[in-house]
C-alpha positions as CSV (number, residue, x, y, z in Angstrom):
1,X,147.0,-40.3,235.5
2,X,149.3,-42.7,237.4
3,X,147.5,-45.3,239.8
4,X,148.5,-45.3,243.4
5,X,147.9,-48.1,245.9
6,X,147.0,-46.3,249.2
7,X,147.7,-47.4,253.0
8,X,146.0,-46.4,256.2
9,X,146.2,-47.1,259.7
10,X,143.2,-48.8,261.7
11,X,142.0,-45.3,263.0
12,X,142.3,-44.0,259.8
13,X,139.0,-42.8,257.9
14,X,140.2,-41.3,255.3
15,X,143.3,-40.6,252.9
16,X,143.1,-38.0,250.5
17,X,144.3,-38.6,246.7
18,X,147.5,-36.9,245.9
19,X,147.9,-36.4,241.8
20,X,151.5,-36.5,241.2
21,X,153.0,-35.0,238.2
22,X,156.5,-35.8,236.8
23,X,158.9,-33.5,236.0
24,X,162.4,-34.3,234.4
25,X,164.9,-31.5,234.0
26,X,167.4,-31.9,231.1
27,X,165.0,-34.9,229.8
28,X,162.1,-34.1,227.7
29,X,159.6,-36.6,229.0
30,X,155.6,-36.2,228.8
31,X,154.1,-39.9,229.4
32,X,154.7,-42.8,231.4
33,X,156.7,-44.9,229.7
34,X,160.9,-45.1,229.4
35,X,163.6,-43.0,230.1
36,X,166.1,-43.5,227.8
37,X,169.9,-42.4,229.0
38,X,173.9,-42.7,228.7
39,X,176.2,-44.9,231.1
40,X,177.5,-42.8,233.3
41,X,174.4,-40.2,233.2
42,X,174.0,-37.8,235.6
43,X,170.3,-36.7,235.4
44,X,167.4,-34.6,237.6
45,X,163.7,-36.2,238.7
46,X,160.8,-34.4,240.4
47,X,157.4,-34.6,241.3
48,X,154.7,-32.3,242.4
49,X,156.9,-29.3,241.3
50,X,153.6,-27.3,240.8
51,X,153.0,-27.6,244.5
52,X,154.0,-25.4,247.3
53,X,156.3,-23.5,245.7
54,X,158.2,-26.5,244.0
55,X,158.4,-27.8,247.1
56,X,155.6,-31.2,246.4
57,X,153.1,-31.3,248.5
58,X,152.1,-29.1,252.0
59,X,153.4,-32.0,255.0
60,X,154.5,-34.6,252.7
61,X,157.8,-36.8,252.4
62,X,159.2,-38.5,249.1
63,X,161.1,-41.6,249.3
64,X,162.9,-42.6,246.2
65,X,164.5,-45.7,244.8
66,X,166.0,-47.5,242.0
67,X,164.6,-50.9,242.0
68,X,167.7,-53.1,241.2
69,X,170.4,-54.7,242.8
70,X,172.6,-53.6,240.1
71,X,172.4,-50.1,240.9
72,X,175.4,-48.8,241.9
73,X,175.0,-44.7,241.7
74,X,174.0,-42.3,244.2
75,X,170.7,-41.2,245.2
76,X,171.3,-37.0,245.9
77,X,168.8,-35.2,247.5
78,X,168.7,-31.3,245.9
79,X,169.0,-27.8,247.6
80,X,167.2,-27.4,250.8
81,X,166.4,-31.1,250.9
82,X,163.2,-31.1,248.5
83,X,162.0,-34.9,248.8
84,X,160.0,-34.8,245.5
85,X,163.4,-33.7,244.2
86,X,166.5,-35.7,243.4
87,X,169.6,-36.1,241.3
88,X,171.3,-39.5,240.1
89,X,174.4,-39.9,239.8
90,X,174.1,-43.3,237.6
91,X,177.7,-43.8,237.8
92,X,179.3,-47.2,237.3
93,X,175.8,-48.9,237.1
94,X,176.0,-51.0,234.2
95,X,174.1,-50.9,230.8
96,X,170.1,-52.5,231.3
97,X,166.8,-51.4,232.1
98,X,166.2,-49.8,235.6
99,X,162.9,-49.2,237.6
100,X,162.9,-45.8,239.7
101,X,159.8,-45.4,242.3
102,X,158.4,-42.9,244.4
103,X,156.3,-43.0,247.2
104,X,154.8,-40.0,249.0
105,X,153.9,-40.1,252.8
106,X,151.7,-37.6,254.3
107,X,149.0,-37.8,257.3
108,X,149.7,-41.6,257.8
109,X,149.0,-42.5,254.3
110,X,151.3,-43.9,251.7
111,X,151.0,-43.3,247.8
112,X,153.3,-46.3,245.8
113,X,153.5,-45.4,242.5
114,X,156.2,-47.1,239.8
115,X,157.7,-43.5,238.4
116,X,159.9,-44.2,235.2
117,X,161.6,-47.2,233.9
118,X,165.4,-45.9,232.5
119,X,167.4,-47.9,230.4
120,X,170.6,-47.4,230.3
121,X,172.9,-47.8,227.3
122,X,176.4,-49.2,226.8
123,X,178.9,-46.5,226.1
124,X,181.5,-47.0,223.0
125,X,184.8,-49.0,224.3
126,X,187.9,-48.3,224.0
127,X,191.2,-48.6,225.5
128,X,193.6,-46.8,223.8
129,X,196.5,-47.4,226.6
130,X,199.4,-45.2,226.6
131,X,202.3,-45.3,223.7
132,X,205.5,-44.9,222.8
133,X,207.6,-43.2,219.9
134,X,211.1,-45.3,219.3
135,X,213.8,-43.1,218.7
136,X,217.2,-43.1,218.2
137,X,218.9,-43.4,221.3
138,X,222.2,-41.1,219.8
139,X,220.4,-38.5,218.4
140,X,216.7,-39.0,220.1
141,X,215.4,-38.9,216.4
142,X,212.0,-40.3,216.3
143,X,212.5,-43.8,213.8
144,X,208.5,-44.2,213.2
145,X,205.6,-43.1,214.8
146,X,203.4,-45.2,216.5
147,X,199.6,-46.0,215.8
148,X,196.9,-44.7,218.0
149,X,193.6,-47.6,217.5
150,X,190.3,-47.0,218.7
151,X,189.0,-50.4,217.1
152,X,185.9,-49.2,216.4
153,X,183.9,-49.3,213.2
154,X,183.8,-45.3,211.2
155,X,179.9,-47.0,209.9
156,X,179.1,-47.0,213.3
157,X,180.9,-44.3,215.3
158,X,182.0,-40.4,214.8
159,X,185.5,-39.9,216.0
160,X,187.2,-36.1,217.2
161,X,190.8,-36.0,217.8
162,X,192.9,-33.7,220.2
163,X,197.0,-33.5,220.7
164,X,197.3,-31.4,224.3
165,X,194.2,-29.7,223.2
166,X,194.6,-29.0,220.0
167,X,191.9,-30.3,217.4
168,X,193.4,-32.5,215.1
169,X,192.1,-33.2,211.3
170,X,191.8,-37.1,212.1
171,X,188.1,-38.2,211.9
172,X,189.3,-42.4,211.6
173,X,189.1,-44.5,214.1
174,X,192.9,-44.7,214.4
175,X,195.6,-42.3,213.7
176,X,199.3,-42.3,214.1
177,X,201.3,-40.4,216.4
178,X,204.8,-38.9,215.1
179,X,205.4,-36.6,218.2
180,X,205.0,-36.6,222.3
181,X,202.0,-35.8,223.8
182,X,198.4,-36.5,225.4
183,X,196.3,-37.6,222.5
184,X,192.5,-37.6,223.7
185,X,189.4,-38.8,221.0
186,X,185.8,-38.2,221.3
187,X,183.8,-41.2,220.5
188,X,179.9,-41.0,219.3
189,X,177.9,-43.8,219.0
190,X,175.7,-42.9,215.5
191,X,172.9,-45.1,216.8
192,X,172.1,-43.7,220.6
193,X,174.0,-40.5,220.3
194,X,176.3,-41.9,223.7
195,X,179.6,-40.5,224.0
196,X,182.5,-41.7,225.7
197,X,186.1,-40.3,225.9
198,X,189.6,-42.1,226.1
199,X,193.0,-41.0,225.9
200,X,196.7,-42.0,225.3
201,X,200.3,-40.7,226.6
202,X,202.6,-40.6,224.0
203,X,206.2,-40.9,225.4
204,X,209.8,-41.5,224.1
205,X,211.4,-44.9,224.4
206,X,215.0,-46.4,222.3
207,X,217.2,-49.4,222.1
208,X,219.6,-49.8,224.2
209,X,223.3,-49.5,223.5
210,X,224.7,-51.8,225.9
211,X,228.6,-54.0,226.5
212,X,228.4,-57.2,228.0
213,X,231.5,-58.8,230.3
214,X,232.1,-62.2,231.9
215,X,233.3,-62.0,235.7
216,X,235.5,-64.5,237.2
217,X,236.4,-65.9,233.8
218,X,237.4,-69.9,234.3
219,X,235.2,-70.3,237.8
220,X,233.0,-72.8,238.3
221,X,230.6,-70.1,238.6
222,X,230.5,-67.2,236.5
223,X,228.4,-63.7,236.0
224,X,227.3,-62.7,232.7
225,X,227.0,-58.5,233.6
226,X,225.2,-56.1,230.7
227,X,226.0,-53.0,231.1
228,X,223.7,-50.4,229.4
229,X,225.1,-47.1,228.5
230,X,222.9,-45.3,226.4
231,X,219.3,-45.5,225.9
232,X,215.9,-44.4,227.0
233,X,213.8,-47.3,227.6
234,X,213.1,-49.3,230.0
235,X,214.8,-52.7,229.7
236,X,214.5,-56.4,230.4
237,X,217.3,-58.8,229.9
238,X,217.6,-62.9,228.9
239,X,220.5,-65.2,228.5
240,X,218.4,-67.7,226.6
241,X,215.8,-65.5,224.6
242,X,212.8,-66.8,226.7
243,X,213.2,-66.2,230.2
244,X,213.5,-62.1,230.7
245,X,214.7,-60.2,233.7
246,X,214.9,-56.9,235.0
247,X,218.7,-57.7,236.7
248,X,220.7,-57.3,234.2
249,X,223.4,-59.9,235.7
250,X,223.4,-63.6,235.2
251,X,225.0,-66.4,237.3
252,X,225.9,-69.0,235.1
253,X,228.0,-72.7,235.6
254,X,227.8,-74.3,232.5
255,X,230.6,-72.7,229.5
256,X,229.7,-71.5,226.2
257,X,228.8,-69.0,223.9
258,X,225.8,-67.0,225.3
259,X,223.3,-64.7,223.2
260,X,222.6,-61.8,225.4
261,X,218.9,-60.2,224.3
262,X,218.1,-56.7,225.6
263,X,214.6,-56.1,225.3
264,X,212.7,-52.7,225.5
265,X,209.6,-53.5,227.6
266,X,207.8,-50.3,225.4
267,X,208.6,-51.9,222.4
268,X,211.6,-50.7,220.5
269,X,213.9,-53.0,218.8
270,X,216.1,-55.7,220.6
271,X,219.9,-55.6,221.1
272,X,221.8,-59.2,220.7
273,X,225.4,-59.3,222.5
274,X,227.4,-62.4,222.8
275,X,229.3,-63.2,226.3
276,X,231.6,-66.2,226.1
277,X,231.9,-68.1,229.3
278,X,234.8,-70.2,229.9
279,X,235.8,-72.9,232.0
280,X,238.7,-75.3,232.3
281,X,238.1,-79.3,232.5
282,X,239.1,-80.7,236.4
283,X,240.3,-84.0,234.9
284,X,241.3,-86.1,232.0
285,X,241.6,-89.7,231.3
286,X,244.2,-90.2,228.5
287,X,243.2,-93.9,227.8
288,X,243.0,-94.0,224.1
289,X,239.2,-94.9,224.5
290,X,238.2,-91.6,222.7
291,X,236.4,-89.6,225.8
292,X,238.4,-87.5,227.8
293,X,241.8,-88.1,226.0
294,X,243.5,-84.9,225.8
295,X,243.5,-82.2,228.4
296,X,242.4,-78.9,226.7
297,X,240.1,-75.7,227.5
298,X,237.8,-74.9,225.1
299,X,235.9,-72.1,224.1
300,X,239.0,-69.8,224.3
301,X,239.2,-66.8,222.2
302,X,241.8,-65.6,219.2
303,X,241.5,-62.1,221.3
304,X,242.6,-63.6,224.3
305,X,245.8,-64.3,223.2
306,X,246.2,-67.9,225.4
307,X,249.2,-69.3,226.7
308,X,248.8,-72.1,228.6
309,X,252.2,-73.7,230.4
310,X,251.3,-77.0,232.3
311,X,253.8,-78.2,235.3
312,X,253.9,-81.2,237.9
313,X,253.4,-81.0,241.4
314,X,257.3,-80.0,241.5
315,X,257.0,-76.9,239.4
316,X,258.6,-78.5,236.4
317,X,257.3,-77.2,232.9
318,X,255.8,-80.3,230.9
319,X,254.3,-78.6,227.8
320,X,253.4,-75.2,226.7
321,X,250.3,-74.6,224.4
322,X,249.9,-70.9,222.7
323,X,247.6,-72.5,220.0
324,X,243.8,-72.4,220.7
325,X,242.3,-75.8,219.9
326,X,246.0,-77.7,221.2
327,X,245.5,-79.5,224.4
328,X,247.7,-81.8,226.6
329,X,247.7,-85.7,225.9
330,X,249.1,-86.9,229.2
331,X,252.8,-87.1,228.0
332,X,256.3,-85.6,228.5
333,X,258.9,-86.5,225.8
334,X,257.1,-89.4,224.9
335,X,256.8,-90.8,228.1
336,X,253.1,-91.0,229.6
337,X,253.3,-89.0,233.3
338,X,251.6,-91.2,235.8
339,X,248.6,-90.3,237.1
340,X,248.9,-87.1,239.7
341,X,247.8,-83.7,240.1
342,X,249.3,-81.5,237.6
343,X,249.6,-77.2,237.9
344,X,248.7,-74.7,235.1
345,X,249.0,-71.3,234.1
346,X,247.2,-69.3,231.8
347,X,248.2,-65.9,230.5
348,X,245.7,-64.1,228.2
349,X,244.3,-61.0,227.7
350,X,240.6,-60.0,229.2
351,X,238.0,-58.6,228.3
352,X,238.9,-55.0,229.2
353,X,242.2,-55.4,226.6
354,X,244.7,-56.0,230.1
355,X,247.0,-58.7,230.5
356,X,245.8,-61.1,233.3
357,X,246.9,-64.9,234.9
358,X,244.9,-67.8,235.9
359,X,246.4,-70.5,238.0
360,X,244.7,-74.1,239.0
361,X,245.3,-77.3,239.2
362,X,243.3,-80.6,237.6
363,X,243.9,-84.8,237.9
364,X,245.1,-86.7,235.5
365,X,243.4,-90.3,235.8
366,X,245.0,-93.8,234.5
C-alpha cells in the first residue's frame, strides 16, 4: 500500500482515500521498489487502470513527473488523453537513477505519492566512423581491406554483424572489411542485457598519380603547381611535409629542390614528387674574398640543357657557359670588366620538353 500525503482547502471536511495501483506495460513490476531500464528506453506507466474503464479514477487528474534536472525525454500523454496514463520517451537523458511521481487531484484534494525510482543504464559505446578500402587507382583493385573496431571486450559483450543487411559470420569485436558497403553490428552488454547499434560506410579511396611543374621558372617568385591526374581520393598537398593544404599550388621565393607530398586525407598511401625551383643571383662581387666571387645559377638541370651567353650593356658577347656548375668570374680575356650592369640569356629546355629563353640583367660590384 503506498502512503499519500493529502491536502484540503479550509472549507474542506473531508477527502476521501484514493488506493492507487501501478501498472507498467512491457515492464514486469509487482512492488515498490526500482525500475530498472536501457538508455534510450522508451517505456509505458499507469495507475488506477482497474478504475473506470482504465480510465483512473471517476473526476480525477494525474500529473506526472520525473524528478531530475537531468531529464531530458518527453513526457507523452496516451490515446484519449488518459492522465493516469503516460509514455516516456527517455531519450538522450543520461545513465543514473531517476525519481518518477504521480499525484492525483480530485474534489480539491491532492494525493502525492513517489511512484517508481528508474535507473537508467549506460548503453555499450562505440564509434565505429566510416572507412575506406585503398585501391589501386589504375585498375580500382582493392590493395587491403580495412579493419572495422568495436573496442569492446568479447568477455563482456555479444557482437552481430551485417554487410547491407546481410548477416555476417563475424561474432568479434572487430572484423575486416574487403569490399564496399554499410557494415552495421549489434552490440549486447552480457551484464544488463542493453543493446546499442552502430554502423560504418565503407567506401573506395587511392593514391594519387599526380606531375608537378614550376611556373615562371627564374622569377623572384615562383608557383610550385601539382597536377593530379588519376586517383580517387581526396587529397591534401605540402611543400615541406608538415604544413598540408587543400590548393594544390604553392607560391614560393626561395630556390631549391622541393619534396612535393600528396596526401590522401582517407588514408591511402602518400605520393613524393620533386619540383626544382630556380632563380638567378642579381649581383656578384668578384673580389677574391671567397663570397660572391663568380657569377653563376645554380640548381640548373642536365635536362634543361643550359646555355647561358653573358653580354655588356652594348650587346657584346663576354662569355658563354653550356656547362652546369661553370659560372662567370667578372673577366673578359683576362681583363676584369669594371663594375656595370651586364645582360644575359639563357636558352634551355622546360619542363614540358620545349625550347624556351630567359633574358635579365644583374650588377657586377667592385
Amino acid at each position: 500500500m503506498m502512503r499519500r500525503v493529502f491536502k484540503s482547502r479550509p472549507n474542506d471536511s473531508f477527502c476521501p482515500k484514493i488506493v492507487f495501483v501501478l501498472f507498467l506495460v512491457f515492464v514486469s513490476f509487482s512492488s515498490w521498489g526500482q525500475q530498472i531500464i536501457c538508455f534510450g528506453s522508451v517505456n509505458h506507466y499507469g495507475v488506477d487502470r482497474s478504475e473506470n474503464l482504465g480510465l483512473g479514477t471517476v473526476g480525477s487528474v494525474y500529473n506526472w513527473i520525473v524528478k531530475d534536472s537531468r531529464f531530458v525525454g518527453k513526457i507523452l500523454k496516451p490515446y484519449k488523453d488518459r492522465t493516469n496514463e503516460i509514455t516516456i520517451e527517455w531519450g538522450d537523458t543520461p545513465p543514473g537513477d531517476y525519481l518518477l511521481e504521480v499525484s492525483e487531484e480530485n474534489n480539491y484534494c491532492t494525493s502525492l505519492s513517489q511512484i517508481l525510482l528508474i535507473k537508467v543504464l549506460p548503453l555499450p559505446f562505440t564509434n565505429l566512423g566510416d572507412q575506406y578500402l585503398c585501391v589501386d587507382p589504375i585498375t580500382n583493385q582493392v590493395l587491403k581491406p580495412t579493419l572495422i573496431d568495436t573496442k569492446l571486450s568479447k568477455a563482456l559483450y555479444q557482437f552481430k554483424w551485417k554487410c547491407d543487411g546481410v548477416t555476417l559470420p563475424d561474432i568479434g569485436s572487430r572484423i575486416m572489411a574487403g569490399k564496399t558497403g554499410t557494415y552495421t553490428v549489434e552490440v549486447t552488454d552480457q551484464l544488463t542485457g542493453c543493446v546499442a547499434n552502430d554502423k560504418s560506410v565503407v567506401g573506395k579511396s587511392s593514391s594519387a598519380i599526380a606531375s608537378v611543374k614550376v611556373k615562371n621558372i627564374f622569377f623572384d617568385i615562383q608557383e610550385i603547381i601539382i597536377s593530379v591526374t588519376n586517383g580517387i581520393g581526396n587529397y591534401e598537398f605540402s611543400i615541406d611535409g608538415t604544413t598540408f593544404q587543400d590548393n594544390p599550388s604553392f607560391s614560393v621565393s626561395k630556390s631549391g629542390v622541393y619534396q612535393v607530398t600528396i596526401r590522401d586525407k582517407n588514408g591511402c598511401n602518400q605520393v613524393y614528387l620533386t619540383a626544382h625551383v630556380i632563380k638567378y643571383p642579381k649581383f656578384f662581387t668578384p673580389n677574391n674574398d671567397g663570397f660572391n666571387d663568380v657569377w653563376m645559377i645554380e640548381d640548373l638541370l642536365p635536362s634543361m640543357k643550359p646555355k647561358i651567353s653573358i653580354f655588356d650593356r652594348y650587346g657584346k658577347l663576354l662569355r658563354s657557359i653550356d656547362t652546369i656548375g661553370e659560372g662567370w668570374d667578372g673577366e673578359y680575356n683576362g681583363i676584369a670588366v669594371p663594375a656595370d650592369d651586364y645582360w644575359f640569356l639563357i636558352e634551355y629546355t622546360n619542363s614540358d620538353g620545349n625550347s624556351d629563353l630567359f633574358r635579365a640583367h644583374f650588377a657586377l660590384k667592385r
